[in-house]
C-alpha positions in Angstrom: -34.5 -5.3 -0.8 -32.4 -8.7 -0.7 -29.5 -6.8 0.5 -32.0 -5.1 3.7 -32.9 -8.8 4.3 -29.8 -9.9 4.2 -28.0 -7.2 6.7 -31.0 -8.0 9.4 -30.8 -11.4 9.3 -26.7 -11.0 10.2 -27.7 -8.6 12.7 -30.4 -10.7 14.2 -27.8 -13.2 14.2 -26.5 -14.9 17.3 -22.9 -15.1 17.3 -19.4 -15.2 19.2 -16.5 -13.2 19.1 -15.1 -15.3 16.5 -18.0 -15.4 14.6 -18.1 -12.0 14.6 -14.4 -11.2 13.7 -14.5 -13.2 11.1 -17.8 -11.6 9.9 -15.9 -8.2 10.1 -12.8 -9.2 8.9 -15.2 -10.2 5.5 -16.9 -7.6 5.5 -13.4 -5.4 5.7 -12.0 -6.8 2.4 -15.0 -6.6 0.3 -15.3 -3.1 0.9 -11.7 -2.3 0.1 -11.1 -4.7 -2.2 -8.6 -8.0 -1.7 -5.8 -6.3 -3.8 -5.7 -3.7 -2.1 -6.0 -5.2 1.4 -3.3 -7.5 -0.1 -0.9 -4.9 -0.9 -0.9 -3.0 2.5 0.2 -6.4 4.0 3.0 -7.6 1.3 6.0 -5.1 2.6 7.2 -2.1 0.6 9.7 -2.8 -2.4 13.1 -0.8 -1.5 14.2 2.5 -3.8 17.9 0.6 -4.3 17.2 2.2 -8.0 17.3 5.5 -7.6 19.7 7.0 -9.7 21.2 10.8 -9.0 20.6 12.7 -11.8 23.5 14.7 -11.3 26.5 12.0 -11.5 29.8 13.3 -12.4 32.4 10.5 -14.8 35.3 12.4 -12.8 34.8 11.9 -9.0 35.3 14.6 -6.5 36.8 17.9 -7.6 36.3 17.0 -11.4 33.8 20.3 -12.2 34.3 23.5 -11.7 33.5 24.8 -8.3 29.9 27.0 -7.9 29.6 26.5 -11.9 29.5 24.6 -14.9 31.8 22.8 -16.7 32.5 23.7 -20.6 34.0 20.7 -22.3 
């Protein structure tokens, strides 16, 4: 019941804006967890690493056209 005490008492409580943003803002990152909040404000790393799983050693016009090289 510490936890019903404690919600009505911030409830109850008199507060500005920026009371109450930050109050929000708290309550935000504890519910999703600070890593997570954490990684949906560091910026996505970039796919430069991608690698093309068909890659030919010969360049353009080294297989056979429509098929398969035998070699």
């Amino acid at each position: 019941m510490a936890i019903k005490e404690e919600l009505n008492t911030l409830l109850t409580k008199k507060m500005d804006r920026k009371d109450f943003l930050k109050h929000v803002g708290i309550g935000v990152v504890a519910v999703t967890g600070l890593s997570a909040f954490l990684k949906a404000l560091a910026p996505s790393p970039k796919k430069a690493a991608v690698q093309q799983t068909n890659t030919s050693q010969y360049g353009y016009g080294g297989s056979v056209y429509g098929g398969t090289k035998n070699s």
